[in-house]
C-alpha beads as a LAMMPS data file, in Angstrom:
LAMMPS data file: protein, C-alpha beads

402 atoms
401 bonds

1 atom types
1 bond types

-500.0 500.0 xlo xhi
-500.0 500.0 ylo yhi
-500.0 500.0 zlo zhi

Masses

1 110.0

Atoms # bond

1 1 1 78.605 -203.197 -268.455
2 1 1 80.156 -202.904 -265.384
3 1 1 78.806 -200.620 -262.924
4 1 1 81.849 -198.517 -260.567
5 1 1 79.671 -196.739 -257.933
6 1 1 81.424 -194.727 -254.720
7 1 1 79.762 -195.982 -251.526
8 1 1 79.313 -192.983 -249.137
9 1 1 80.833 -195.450 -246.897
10 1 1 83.680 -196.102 -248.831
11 1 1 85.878 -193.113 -248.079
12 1 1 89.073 -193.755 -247.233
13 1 1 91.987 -192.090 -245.384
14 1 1 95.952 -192.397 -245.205
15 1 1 97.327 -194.293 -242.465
16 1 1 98.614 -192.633 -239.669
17 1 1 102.135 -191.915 -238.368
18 1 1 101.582 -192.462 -234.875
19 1 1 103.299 -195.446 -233.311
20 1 1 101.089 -198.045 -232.032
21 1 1 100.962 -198.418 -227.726
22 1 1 101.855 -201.963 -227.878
23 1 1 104.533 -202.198 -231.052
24 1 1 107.896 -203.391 -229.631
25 1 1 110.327 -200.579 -229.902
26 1 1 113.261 -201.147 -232.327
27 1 1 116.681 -202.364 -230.628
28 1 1 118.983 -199.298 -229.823
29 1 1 122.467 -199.913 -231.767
30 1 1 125.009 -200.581 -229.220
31 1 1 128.133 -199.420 -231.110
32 1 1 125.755 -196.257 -232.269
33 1 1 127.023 -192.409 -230.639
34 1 1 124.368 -191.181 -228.151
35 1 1 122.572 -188.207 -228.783
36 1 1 122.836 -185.631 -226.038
37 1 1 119.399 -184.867 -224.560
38 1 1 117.560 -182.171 -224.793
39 1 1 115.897 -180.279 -222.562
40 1 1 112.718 -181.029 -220.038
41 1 1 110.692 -179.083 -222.329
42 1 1 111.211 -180.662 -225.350
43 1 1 108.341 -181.821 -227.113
44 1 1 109.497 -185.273 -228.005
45 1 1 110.140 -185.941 -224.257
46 1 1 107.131 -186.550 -221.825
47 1 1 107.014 -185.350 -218.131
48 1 1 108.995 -188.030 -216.562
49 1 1 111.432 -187.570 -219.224
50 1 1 110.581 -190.843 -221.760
51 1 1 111.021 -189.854 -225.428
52 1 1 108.118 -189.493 -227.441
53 1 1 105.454 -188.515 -224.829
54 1 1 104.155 -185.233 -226.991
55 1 1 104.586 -187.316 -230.754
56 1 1 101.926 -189.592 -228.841
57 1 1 99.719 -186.917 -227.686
58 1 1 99.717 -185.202 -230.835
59 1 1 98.871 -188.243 -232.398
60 1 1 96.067 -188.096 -230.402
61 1 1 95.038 -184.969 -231.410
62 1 1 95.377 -185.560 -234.769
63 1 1 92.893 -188.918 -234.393
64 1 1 90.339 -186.353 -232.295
65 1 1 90.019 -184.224 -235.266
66 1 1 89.740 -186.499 -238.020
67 1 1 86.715 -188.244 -236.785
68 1 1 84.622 -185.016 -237.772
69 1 1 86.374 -185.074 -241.344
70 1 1 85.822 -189.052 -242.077
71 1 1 82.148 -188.349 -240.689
72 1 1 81.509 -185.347 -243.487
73 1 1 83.478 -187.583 -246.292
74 1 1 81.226 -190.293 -245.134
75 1 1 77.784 -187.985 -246.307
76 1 1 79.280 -186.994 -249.271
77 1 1 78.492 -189.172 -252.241
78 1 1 79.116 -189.118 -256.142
79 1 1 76.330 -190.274 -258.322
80 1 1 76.540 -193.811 -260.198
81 1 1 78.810 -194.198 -263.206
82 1 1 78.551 -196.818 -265.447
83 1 1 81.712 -198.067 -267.628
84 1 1 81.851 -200.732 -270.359
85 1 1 83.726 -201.741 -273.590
86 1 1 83.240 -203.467 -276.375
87 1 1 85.388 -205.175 -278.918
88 1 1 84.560 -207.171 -282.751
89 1 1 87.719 -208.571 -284.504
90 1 1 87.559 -211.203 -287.524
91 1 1 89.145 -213.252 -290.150
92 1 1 88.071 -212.536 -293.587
93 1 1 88.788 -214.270 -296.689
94 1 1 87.423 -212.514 -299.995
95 1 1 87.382 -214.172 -302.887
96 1 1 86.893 -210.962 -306.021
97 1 1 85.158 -212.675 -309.790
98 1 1 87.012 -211.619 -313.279
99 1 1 90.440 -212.621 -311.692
100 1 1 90.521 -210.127 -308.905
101 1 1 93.298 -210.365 -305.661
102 1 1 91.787 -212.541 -303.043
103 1 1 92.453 -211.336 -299.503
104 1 1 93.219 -212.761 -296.269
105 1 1 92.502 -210.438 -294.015
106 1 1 92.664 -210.303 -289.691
107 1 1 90.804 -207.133 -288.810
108 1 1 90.151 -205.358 -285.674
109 1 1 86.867 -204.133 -286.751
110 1 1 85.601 -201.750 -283.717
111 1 1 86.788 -201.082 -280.041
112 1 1 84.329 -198.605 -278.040
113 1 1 84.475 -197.739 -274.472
114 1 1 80.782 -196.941 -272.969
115 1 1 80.835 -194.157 -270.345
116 1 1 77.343 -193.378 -268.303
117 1 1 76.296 -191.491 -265.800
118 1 1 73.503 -188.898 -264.177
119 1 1 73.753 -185.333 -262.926
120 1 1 70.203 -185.134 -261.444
121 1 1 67.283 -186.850 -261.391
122 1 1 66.348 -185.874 -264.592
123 1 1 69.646 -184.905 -266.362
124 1 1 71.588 -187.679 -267.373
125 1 1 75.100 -188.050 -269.787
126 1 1 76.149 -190.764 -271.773
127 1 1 79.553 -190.614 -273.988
128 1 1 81.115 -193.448 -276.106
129 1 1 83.964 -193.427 -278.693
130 1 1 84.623 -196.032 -280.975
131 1 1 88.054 -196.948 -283.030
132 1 1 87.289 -197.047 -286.652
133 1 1 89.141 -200.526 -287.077
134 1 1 92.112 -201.014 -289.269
135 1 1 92.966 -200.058 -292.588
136 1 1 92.341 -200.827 -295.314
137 1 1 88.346 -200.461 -294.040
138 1 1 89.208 -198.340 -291.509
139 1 1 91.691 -195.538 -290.966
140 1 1 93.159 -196.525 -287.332
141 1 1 91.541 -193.874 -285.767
142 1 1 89.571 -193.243 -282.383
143 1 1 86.540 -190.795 -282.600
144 1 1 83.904 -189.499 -280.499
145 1 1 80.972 -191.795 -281.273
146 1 1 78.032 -190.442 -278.803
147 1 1 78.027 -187.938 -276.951
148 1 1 74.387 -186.553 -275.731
149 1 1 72.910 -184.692 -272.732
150 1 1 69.538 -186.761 -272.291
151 1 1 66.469 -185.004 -270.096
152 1 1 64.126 -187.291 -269.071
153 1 1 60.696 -186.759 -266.942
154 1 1 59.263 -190.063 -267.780
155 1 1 58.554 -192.324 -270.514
156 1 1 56.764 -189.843 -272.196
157 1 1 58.929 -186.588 -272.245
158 1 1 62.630 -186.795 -273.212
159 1 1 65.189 -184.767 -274.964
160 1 1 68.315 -185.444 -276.294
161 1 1 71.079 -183.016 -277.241
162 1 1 74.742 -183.781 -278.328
163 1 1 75.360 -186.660 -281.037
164 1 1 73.718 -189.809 -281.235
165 1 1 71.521 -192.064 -283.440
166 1 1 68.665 -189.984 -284.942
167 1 1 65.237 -191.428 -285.936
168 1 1 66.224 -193.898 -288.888
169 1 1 65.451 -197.744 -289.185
170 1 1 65.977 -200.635 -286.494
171 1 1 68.659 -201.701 -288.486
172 1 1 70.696 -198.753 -287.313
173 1 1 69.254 -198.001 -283.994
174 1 1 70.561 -201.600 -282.823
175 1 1 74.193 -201.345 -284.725
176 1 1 76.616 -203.907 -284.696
177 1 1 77.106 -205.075 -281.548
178 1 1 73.392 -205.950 -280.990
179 1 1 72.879 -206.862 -284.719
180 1 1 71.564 -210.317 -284.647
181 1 1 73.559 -210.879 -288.008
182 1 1 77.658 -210.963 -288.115
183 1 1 77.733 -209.027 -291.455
184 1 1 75.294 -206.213 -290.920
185 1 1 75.669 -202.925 -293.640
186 1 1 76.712 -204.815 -296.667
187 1 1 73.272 -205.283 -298.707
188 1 1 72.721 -202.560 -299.969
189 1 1 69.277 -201.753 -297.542
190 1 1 70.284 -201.467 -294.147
191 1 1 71.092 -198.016 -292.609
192 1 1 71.887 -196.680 -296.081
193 1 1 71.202 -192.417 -294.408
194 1 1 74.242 -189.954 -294.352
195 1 1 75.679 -189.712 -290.906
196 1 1 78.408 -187.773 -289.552
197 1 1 80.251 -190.619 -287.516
198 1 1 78.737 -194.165 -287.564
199 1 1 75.459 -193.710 -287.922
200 1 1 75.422 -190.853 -285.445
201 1 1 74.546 -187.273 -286.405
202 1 1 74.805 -184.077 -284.308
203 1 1 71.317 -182.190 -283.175
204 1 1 68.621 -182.379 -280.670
205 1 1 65.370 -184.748 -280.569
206 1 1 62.284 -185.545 -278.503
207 1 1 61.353 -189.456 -278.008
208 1 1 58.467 -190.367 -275.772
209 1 1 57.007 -193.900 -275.351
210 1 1 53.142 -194.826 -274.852
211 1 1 52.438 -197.681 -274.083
212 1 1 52.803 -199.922 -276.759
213 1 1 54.019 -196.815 -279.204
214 1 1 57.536 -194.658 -279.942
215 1 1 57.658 -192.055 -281.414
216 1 1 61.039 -189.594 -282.116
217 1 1 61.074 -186.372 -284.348
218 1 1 64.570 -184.383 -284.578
219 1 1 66.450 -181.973 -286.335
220 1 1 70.390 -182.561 -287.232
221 1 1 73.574 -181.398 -289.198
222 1 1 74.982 -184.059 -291.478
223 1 1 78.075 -183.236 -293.886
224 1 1 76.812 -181.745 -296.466
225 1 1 74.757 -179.374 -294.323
226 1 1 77.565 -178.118 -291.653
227 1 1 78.599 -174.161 -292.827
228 1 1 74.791 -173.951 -294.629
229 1 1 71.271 -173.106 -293.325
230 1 1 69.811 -176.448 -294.349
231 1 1 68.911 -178.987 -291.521
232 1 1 68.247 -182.514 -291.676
233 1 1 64.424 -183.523 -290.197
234 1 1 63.819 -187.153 -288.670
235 1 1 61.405 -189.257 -287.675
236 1 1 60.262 -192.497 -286.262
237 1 1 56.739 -194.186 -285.223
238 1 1 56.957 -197.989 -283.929
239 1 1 54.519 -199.712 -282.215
240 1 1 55.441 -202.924 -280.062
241 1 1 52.374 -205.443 -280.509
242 1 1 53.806 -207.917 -277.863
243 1 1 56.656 -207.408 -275.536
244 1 1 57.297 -203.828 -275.346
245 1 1 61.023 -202.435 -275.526
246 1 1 61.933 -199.533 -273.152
247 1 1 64.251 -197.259 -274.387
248 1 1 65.322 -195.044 -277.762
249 1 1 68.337 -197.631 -278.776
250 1 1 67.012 -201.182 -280.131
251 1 1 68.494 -204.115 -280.620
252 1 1 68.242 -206.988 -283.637
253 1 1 66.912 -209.409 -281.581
254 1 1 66.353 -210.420 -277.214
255 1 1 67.208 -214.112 -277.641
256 1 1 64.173 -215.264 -276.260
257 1 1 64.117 -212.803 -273.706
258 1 1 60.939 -211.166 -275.379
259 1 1 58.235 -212.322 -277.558
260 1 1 58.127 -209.451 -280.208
261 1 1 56.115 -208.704 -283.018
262 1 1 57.612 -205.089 -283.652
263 1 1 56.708 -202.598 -287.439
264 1 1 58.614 -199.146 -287.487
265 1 1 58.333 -196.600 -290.400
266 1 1 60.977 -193.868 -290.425
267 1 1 61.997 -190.945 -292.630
268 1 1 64.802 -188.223 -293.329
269 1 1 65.020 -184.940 -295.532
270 1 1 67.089 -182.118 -296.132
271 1 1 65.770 -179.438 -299.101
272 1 1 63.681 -181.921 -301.084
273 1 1 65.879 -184.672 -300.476
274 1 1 64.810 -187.927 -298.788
275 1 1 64.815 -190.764 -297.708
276 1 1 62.558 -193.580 -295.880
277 1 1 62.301 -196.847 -294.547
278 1 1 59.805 -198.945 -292.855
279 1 1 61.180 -202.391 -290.935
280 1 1 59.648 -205.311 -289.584
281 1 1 60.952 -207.748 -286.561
282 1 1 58.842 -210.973 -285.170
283 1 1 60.518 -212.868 -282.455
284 1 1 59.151 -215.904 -280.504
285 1 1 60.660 -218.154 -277.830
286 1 1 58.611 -221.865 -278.472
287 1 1 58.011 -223.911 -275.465
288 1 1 61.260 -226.093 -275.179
289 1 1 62.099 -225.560 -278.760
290 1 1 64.495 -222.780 -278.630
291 1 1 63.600 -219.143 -280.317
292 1 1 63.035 -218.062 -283.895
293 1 1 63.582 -214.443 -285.605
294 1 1 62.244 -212.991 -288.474
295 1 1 63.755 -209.686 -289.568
296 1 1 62.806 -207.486 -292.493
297 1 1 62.909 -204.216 -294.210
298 1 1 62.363 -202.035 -297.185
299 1 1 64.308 -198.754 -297.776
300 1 1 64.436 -196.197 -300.468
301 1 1 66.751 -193.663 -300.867
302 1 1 66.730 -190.607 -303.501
303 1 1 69.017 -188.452 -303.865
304 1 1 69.624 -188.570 -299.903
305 1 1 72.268 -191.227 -298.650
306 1 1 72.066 -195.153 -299.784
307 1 1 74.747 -197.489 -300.858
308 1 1 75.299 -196.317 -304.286
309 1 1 73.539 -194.585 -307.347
310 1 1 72.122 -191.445 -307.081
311 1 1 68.579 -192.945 -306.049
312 1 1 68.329 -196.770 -304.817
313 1 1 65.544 -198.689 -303.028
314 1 1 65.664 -202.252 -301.906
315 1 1 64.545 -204.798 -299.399
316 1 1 65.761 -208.235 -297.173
317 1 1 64.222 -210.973 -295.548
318 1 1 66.122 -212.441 -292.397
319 1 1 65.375 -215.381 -290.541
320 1 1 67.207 -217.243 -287.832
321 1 1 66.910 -219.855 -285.077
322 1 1 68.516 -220.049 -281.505
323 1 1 68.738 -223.627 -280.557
324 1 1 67.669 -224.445 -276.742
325 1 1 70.379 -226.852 -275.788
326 1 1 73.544 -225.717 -274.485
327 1 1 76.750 -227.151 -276.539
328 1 1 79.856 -226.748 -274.126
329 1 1 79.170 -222.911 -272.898
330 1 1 76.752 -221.603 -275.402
331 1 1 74.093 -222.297 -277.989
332 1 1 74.174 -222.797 -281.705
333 1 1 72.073 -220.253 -283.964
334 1 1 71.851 -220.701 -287.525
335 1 1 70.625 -217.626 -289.709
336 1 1 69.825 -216.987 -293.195
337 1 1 68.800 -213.343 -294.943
338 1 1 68.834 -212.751 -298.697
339 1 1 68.755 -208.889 -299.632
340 1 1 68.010 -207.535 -303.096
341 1 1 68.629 -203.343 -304.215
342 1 1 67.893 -201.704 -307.101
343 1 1 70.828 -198.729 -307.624
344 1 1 69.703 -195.770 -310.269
345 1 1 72.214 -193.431 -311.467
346 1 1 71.412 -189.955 -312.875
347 1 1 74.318 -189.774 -315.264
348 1 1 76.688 -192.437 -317.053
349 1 1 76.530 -195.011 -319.366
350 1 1 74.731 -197.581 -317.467
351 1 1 72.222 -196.065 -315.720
352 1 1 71.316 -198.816 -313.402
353 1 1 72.204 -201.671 -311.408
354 1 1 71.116 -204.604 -308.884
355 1 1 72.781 -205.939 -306.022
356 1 1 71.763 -209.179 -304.633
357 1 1 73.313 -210.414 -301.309
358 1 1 73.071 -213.952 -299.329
359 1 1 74.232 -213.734 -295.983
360 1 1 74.249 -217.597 -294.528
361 1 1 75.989 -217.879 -290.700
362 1 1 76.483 -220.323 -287.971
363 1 1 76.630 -218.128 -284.887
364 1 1 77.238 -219.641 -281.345
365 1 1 75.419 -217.566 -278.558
366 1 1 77.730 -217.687 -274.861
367 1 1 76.304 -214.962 -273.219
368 1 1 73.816 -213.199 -276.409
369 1 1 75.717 -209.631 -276.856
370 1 1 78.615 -210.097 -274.213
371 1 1 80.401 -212.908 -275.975
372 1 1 79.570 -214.446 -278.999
373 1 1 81.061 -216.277 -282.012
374 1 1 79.921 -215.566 -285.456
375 1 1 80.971 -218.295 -288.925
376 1 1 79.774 -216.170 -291.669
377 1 1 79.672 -216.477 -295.690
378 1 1 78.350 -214.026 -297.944
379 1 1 77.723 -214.242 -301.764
380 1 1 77.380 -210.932 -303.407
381 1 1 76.822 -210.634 -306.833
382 1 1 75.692 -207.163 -309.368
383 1 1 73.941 -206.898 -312.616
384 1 1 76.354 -204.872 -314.355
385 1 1 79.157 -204.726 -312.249
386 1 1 78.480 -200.676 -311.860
387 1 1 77.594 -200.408 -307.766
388 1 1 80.332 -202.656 -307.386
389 1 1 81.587 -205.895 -308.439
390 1 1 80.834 -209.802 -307.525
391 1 1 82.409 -211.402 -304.749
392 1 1 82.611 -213.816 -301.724
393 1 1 83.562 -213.440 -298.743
394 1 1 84.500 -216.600 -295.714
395 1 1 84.618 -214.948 -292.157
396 1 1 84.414 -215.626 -288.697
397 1 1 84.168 -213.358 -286.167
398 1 1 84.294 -212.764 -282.217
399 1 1 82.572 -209.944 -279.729
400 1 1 82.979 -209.241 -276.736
401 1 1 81.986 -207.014 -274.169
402 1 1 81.600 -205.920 -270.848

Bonds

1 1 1 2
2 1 2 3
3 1 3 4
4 1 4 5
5 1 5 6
6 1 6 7
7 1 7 8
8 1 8 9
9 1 9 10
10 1 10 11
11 1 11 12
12 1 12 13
13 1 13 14
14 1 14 15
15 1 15 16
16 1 16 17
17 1 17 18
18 1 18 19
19 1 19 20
20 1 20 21
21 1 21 22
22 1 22 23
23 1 23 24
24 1 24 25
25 1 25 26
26 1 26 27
27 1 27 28
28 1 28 29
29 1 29 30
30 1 30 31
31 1 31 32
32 1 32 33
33 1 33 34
34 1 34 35
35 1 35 36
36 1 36 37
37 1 37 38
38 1 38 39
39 1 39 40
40 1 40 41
41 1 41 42
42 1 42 43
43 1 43 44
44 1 44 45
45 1 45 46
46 1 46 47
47 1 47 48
48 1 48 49
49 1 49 50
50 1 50 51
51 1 51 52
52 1 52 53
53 1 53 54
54 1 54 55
55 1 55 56
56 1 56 57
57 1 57 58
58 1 58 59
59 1 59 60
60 1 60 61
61 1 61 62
62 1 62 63
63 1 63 64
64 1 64 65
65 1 65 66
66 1 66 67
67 1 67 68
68 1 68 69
69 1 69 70
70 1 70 71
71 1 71 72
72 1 72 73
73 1 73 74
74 1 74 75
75 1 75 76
76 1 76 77
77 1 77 78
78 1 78 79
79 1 79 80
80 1 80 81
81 1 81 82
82 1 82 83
83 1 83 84
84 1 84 85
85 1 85 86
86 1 86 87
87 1 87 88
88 1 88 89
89 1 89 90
90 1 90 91
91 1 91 92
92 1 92 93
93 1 93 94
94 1 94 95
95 1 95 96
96 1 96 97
97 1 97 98
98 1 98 99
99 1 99 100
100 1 100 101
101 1 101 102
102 1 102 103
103 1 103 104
104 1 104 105
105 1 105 106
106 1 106 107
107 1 107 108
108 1 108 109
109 1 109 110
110 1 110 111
111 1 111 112
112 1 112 113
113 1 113 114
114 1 114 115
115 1 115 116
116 1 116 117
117 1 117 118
118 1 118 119
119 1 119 120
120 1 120 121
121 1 121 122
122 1 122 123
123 1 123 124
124 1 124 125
125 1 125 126
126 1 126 127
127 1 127 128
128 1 128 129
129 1 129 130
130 1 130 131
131 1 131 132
132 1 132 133
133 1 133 134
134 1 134 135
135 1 135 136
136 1 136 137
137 1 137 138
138 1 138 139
139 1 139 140
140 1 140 141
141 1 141 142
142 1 142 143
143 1 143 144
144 1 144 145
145 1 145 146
146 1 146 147
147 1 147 148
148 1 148 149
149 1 149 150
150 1 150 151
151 1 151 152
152 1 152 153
153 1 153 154
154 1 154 155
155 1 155 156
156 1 156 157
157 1 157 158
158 1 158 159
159 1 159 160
160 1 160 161
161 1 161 162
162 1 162 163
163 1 163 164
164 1 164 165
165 1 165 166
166 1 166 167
167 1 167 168
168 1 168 169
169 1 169 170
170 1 170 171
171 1 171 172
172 1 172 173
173 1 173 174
174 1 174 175
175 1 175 176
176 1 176 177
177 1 177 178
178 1 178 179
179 1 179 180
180 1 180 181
181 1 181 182
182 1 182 183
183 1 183 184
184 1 184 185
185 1 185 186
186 1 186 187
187 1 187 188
188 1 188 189
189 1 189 190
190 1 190 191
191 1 191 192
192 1 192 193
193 1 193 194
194 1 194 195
195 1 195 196
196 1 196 197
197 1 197 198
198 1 198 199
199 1 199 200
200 1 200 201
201 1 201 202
202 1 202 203
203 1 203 204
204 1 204 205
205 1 205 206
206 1 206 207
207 1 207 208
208 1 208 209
209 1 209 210
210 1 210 211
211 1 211 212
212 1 212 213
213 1 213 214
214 1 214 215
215 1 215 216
216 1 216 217
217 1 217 218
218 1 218 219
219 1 219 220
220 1 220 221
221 1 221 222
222 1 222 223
223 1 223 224
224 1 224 225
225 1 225 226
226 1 226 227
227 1 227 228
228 1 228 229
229 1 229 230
230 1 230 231
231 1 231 232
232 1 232 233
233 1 233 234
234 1 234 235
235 1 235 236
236 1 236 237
237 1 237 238
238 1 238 239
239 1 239 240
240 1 240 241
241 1 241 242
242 1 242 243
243 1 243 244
244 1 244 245
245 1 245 246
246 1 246 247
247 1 247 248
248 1 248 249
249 1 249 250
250 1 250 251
251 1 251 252
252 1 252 253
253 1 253 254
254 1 254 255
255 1 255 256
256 1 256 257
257 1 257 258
258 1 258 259
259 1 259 260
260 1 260 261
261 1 261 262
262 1 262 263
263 1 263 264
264 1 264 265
265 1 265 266
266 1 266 267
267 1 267 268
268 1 268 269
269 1 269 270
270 1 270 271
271 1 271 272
272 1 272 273
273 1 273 274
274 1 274 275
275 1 275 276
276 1 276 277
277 1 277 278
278 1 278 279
279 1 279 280
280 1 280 281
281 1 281 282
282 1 282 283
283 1 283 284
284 1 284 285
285 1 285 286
286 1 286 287
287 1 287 288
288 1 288 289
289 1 289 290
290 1 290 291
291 1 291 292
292 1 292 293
293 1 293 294
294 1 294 295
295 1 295 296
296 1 296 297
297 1 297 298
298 1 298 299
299 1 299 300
300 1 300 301
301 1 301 302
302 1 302 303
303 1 303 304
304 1 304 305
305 1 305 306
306 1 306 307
307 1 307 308
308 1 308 309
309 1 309 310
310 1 310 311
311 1 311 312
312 1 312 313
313 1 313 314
314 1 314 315
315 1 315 316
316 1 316 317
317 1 317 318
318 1 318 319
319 1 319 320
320 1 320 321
321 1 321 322
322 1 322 323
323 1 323 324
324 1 324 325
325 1 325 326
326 1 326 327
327 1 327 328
328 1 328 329
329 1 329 330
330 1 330 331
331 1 331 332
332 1 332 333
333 1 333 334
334 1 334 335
335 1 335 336
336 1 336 337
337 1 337 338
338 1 338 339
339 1 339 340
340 1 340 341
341 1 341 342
342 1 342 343
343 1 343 344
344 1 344 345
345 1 345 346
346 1 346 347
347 1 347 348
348 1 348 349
349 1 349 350
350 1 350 351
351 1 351 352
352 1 352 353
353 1 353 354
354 1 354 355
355 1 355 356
356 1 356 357
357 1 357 358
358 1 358 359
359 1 359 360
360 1 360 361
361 1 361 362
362 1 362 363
363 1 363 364
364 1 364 365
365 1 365 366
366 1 366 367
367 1 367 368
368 1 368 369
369 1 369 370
370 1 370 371
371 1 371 372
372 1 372 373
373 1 373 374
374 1 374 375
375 1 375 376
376 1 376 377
377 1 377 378
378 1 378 379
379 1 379 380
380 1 380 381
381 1 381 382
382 1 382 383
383 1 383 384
384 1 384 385
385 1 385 386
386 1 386 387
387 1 387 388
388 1 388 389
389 1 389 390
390 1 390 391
391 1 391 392
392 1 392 393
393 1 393 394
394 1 394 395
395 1 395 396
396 1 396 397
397 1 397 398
398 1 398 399
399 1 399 400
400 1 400 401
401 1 401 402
């Protein structure tokens, strides 16, 4: 992100009107008609009769008096805001089974614009909106994506009002800009609970940090509860083993920043519905041997969000390694994950059906999150064509940000 901070020396002032003492005077027009003078008192005429003697001294006077003002603009000073953006755009060719249209498709998946800033010491705001990409997956709109009012008195103690992530697996607390896969939300496991706007839901939550544990509990409005009493209650407990990561947000992997060895269990429910989740990630950076990743999770959800069916539970496995050398101005990363989910339905005639996804990518790291390049083929295939139906999709993406 990029930080735009007012210096309380950096006020600045219009330039004056006053002519300088030793700027030539422009040349008088010969042919030009004379103006007839006016008297002795005039203010634009000093005492020995030279035009402009009182513009000066006023000028003066107008320089005396501003030195106060530019020393009280000088003390005042506006507290740091932070602005960023972010951008993911890709080619997609899909490729349907039983004779279905294949696509090619150029999307513009997500643009979001990162606002932060603090009121106080202990009061600060953060607000981001995020375009919804273009049709058909998205409907070429621009929403309000966060928008919270965060206390904070230490690692321990903070709060969290507005709209934001609540307490719900890694795999949604990182997203998809720090989503160490290209093709995140398309297995059937990952971040399968009911949101109100990407992931986000509106409430209030305490997080607090110790030492080597998180833990968040919250209470929000998703869809189906907005205009009824019911309330949807979160949590989250993680414990870091290695490294330890500071903050709520998360992200999919450090590349090789950290050495991680990370297990969070997490839950939802509104009126006897639920859902849970418990995830795993292990990340090492060898000596001179570049940095592996290992990602996994299991979810189930009944009768409370998922990907399809009425009640669904599932799991993936994801691996991945970040070459050390550098290749022109970044570094290669291969990365497998295979994801399997079981989809239950309480009515129709096939009450079931299994999804089972390979995800296989070539992604090329130039600055980790900032700007990256992501070659991507999945292979998605169902029992019974019920949840959906087989296909394959070639893709390569870009993000950037800043």
């Amino acid at each position: 992100m990029r930080s735009h901070q007012f210096e309380p020396s950096g006020a600045r002032f219009a330039p004056t009107l006053c002519p300088s003492p030793g700027r030539a005077r422009p040349q008088r027009d010969r042919n030009a008609v004379e103006e007839i003078p006016r008297s002795a008192g005039d203010a634009t005429r000093d005492d020995a009769g030279r035009p402009g003697g009182g513009l000066v001294a006023a000028c003066f006077g107008a320089v005396l008096l501003a030195a106060p003002l530019s020393r009280a603009f000088a003390d005042v000073s506006l507290p740091p805001i932070s602005v960023g953006a972010g951008v993911r755009t890709d080619f997609e060719y899909t490729d349907p089974s039983g004779g279905g249209k294949k696509t090619d498709d150029f999307n513009l998946d997500s643009i979001r614009l990162y606002i932060n800033g603090k009121v106080t010491d202990h009061i600060s705001f953060m607000f981001n909106t995020e375009y919804e990409g273009s049709p058909p997956a998205g409907n070429n709109a621009v929403q309000v994506l966060d928008a919270v009012a965060q206390f904070s008195w230490g690692d321990e103690l903070n709060i969290w009002a507005g709209r934001f992530l609540p307490p719900s697996d890694r795999a949604n607390l990182y997203g998809p800009y720090y989503a160490n896969q290209w093709a995140v939300y398309r297995d059937g496991v990952q971040d399968g609970y009911p949101s109100t706007a990407v992931g986000r839901d509106n409430g209030v939550m305490y997080w607090g940090q110790f030492g080597m544990f998180k833990v968040a509990v919250g209470a929000f409005d998703v869809p189906s509860t907005v205009g009824t009493s019911n309330v949807v209650s979160s949590a989250r407990v993680m414990v870091d083993l290695w490294d330890k990561e500071s903050g709520y947000y998360l992200n999919g992997t450090y590349y090789g920043d950290k050495d991680l060895l990370a297990i969070g269990v997490d839950g939802q429910s509104e009126d006897g519905n639920k859902a849970y989740s418990a995830d795993f990630l292990l990340e090492k950076k060898l000596p001179n041997a570049g940095v592996v990743d290992v990602e996994s999770e299991y979810a189930k959800y009944d009768h409370f969000g998922g990907y399809a069916g009425d009640t669904s539970n599932g799991y993936y496995v994801l691996g991945s390694y970040l070459f050390p050398q550098v290749v022109g101005v970044g570094r290669f990363q291969p990365l497998l994950k295979y994801a399997h989910a079981d989809y239950t339905f309480d009515t129709g005639p096939n009450p079931k059906d299994t999804q089972k996804t390979l995800d296989v990518e070539l992604n090329y790291i130039i600055k980790q999150f900032n700007a990256r390049i992501s070659l991507y083929y999945l292979d998605v295939k169902y029992d019974h064509d019920v949840a959906g139906i087989d296909h394959k999709v070639v893709g390569l993406g870009l993000q950037l940000q800043m």
